[in-house]
C-alpha positions as CSV (number, residue, x, y, z in Angstrom):
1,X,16.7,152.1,-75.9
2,X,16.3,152.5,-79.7
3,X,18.2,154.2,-81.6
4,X,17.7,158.5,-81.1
5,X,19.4,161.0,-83.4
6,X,20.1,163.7,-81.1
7,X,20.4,166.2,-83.9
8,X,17.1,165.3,-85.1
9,X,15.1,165.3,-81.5
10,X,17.0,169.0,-81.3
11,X,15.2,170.0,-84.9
12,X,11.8,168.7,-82.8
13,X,12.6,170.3,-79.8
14,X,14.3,173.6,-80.1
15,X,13.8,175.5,-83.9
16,X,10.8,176.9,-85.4
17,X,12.5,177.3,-89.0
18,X,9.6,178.4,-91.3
19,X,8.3,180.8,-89.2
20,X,11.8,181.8,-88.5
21,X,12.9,182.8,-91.8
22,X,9.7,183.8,-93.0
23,X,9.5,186.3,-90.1
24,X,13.1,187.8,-91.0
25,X,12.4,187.9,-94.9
26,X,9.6,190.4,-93.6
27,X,11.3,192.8,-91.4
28,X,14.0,192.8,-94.4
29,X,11.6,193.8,-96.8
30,X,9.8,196.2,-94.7
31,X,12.8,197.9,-94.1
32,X,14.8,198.4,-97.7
33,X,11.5,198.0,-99.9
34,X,12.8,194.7,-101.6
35,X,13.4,191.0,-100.5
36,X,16.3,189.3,-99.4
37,X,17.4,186.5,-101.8
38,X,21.1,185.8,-100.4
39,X,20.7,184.2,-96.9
40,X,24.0,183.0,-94.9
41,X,23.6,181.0,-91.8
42,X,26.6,181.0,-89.5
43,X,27.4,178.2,-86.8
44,X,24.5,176.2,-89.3
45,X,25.0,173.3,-87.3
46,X,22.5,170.5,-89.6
47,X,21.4,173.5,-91.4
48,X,17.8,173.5,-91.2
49,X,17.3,177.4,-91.3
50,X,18.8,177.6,-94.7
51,X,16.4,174.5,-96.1
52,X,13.6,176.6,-94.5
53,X,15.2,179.8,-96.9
54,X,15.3,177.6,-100.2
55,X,11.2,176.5,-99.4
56,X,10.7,180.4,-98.8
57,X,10.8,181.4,-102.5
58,X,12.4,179.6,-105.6
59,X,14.9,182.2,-105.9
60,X,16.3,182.0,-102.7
61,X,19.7,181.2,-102.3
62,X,21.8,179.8,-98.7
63,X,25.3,179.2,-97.6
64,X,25.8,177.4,-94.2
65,X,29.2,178.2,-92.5
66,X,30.0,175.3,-89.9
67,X,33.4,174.8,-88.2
68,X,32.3,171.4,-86.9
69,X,32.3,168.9,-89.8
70,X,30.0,165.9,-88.1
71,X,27.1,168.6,-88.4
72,X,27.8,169.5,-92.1
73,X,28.0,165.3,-93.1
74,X,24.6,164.7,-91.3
75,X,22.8,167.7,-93.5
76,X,24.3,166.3,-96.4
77,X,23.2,162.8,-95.1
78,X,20.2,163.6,-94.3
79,X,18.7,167.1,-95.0
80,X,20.0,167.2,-98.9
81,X,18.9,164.4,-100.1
82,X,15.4,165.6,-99.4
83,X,15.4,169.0,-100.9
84,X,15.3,168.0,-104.0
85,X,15.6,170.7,-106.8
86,X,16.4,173.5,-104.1
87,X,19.9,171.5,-102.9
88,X,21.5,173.4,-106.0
89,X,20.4,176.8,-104.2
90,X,22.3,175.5,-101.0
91,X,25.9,175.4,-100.4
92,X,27.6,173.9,-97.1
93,X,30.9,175.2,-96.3
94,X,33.7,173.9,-93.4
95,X,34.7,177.2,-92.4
96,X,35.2,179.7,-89.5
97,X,32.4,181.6,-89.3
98,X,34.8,184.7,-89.2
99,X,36.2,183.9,-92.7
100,X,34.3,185.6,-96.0
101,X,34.4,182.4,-98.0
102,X,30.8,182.9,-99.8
103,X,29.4,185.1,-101.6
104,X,28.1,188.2,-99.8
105,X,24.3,187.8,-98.1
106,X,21.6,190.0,-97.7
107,X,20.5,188.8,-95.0
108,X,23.0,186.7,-92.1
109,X,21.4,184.8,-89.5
110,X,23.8,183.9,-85.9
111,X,21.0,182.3,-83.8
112,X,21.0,179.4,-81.4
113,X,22.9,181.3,-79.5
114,X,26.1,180.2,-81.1
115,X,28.2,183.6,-81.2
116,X,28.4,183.3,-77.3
117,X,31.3,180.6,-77.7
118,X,33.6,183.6,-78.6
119,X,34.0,184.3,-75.0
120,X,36.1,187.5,-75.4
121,X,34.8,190.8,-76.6
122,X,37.8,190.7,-79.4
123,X,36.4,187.7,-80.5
124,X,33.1,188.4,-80.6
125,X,33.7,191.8,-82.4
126,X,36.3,190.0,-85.0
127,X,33.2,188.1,-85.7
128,X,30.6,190.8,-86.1
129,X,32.8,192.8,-88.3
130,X,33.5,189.8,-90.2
131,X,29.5,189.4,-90.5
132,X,29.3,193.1,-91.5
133,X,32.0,192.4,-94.1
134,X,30.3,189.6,-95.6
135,X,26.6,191.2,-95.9
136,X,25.8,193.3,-99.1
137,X,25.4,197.2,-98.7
138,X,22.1,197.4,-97.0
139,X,22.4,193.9,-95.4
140,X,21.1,192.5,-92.1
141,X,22.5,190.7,-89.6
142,X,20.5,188.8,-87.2
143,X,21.8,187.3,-83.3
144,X,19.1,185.9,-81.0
145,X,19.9,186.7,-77.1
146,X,18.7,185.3,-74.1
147,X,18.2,187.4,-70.6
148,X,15.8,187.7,-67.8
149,X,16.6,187.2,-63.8
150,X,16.6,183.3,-64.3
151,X,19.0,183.6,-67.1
152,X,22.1,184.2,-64.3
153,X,20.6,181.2,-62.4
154,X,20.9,177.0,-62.4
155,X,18.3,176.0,-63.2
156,X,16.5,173.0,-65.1
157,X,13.4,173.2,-67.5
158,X,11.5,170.4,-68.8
159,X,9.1,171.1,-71.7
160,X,7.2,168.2,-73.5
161,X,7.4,167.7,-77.3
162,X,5.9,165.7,-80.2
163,X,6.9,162.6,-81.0
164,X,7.6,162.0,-84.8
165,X,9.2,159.4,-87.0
166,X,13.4,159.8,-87.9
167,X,14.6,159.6,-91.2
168,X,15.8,155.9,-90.8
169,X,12.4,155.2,-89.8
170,X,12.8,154.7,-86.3
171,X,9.4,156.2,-84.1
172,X,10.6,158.7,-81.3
173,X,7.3,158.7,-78.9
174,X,6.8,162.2,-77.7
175,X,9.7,163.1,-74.9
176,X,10.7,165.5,-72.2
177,X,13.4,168.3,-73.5
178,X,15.4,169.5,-70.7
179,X,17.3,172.8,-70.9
180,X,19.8,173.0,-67.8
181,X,22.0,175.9,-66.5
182,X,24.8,173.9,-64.6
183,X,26.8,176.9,-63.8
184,X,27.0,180.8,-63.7
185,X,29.8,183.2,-62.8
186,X,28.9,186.5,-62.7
187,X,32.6,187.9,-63.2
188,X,33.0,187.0,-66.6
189,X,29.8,185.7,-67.7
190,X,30.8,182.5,-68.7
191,X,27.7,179.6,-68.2
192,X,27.7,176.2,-69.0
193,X,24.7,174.7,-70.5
194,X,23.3,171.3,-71.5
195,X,20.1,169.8,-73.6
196,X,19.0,166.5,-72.2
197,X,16.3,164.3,-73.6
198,X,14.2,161.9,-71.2
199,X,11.7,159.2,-73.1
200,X,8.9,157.3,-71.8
201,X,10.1,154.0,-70.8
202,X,12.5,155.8,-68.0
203,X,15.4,156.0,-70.6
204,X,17.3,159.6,-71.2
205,X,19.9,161.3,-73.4
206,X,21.9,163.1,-70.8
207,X,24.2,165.7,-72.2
208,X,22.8,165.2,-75.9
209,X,24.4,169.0,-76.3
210,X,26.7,170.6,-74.1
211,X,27.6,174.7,-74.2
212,X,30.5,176.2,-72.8
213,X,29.4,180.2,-73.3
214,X,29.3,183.6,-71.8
215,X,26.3,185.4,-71.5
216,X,26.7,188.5,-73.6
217,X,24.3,191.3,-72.7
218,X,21.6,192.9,-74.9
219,X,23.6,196.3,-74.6
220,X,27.0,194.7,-75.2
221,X,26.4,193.5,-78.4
222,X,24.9,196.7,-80.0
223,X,27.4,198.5,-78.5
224,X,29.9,195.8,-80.7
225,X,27.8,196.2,-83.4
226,X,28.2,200.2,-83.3
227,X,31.8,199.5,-83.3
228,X,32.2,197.2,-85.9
229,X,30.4,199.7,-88.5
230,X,26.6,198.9,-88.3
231,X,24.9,201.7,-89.2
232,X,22.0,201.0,-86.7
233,X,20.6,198.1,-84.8
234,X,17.2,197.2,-83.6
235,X,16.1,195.2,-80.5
236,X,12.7,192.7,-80.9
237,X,11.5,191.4,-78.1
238,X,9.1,187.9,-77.4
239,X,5.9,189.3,-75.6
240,X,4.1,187.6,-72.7
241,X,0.3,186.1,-72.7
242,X,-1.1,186.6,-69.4
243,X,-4.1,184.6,-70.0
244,X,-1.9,181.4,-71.3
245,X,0.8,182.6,-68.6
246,X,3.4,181.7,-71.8
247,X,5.6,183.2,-73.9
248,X,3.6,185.0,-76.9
249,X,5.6,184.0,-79.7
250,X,5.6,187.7,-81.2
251,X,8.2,189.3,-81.1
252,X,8.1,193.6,-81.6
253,X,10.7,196.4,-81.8
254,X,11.1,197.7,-78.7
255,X,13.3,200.1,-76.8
256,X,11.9,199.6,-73.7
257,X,10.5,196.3,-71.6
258,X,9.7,195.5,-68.3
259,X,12.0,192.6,-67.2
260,X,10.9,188.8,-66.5
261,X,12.1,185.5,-65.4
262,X,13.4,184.8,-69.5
263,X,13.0,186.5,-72.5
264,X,14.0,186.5,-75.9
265,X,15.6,188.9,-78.0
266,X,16.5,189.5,-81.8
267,X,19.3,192.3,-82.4
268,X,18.6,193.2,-85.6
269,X,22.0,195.1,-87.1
270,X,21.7,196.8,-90.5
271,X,25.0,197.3,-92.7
């Protein structure tokens, strides 16, 4: 089997930067009448959200905060180098995420689910108030949550993806990403979770990424976000296509929602 860089098949597989950011920079300026310049991305893992800031506006800055430092070397391996002008705008920083080692943010992004290693609601609220701390007056902090009935279940998905071409120019034909729940105890919440990649010739990545998490709830985390001094929170919610029978891919502000197998969430917590 060639060679496969499992970060970058999870780039190809799981994040939708552009439209990420782009999407937040929006609701930001919709709500406090100016843009967000000062992004911080929080468990940044290769850091791709923050690139995806610095190609949003030229005067867009981004801090990545990463405990793990094999993820930080392969974005300044690999992402850096190609951003040109921009890297200047970018700083990458071996930190816990609950330490205020950059400057302050407008805007603070926690997605991929990350925040769900701190098991413990002290944790988890050590870290939002440490988020809060770290935003400017006015700032927003962003976690992406997962529910639904088939959320509490194992269960394996396969979706198929593109094929594209690595960095060392090795060609990844188009593959199978598989998201597997392994385990779920409904006591405490705690579910482990794995990525696996399967190729065309029969070959696979088993265990490419492996998450040992609990499940926080959509309620349990305003409810930490109250406590930790948000002044409000909003709840955006993926809609549903019936005629594609698929996720929509637009997500609204909601505060009510009928629901489904899986859905996807943004808590949107304003400082």
């Amino acid at each position: 089997m060639p060679r496969y860089d499992r970060h970058a098949l999870y780039e190809a597989s799981v994040q939708s930067v552009d439209s990420d950011v782009a999407f937040f920079a929006g609701v930001y300026r919709r709500k406090r009448g100016r843009p967000a310049r000062m992004l911080r991305e929080d468990f940044c893992g290769t850091a791709a959200l923050s690139a995806a800031w610095l190609r949003l506006h030229r005067n867009n800055r981004a801090a990545g905060v990463d405990l793990d430092p094999e993820v930080l070397e392969w974005a300044r391996e690999h992402r850096v180098p190609k951003m040109g002008d921009a890297a200047s705008r970018l700083s990458l920083v071996r930190a816990d995420v609950r330490s205020n080692r950059v400057p302050r943010a407008d805007l603070t992004l926690a997605l991929n689910f990350s925040y769900c290693v701190f098991k413990e609601r002290r944790d988890l609220l050590g870290y939002v108030r440490a988020a809060r701390e770290g935003l400017k007056p006015g700032g927003l902090l962003v976690l992406n949550v997962f529910g639904g009935t088939e959320a509490m279940e194992t269960l394996s998905e396969r979706s198929r993806k593109k094929g594209f071409v690595q960095d060392d120019g090795t060609r990844v034909p188009s593959f199978t990403y598989v998201w597997e729940h392994e385990r779920f105890n409904p006591i405490d919440h705690h579910i482990l979770c794995h990525i696996h990649y399967e190729f065309p010739d029969g070959s696979s990545m088993r265990n490419a990424f492996t998450y040992d998490w609990r499940l926080w709830t959509l309620p349990e985390i305003r409810e930490l976000c109250a406590e930790a001094g948000f002044a409000s929170t909003d709840v955006y919610l993926e809609g549903w296509d019936d005629e594609a029978n698929a996720s929509s891919h637009v997500y609204r502000k909601r505060t009510h929602f009928e629901n489904q197998a899986g859905w996807l969430a943004y808590v949107m917590a304003w400082r």
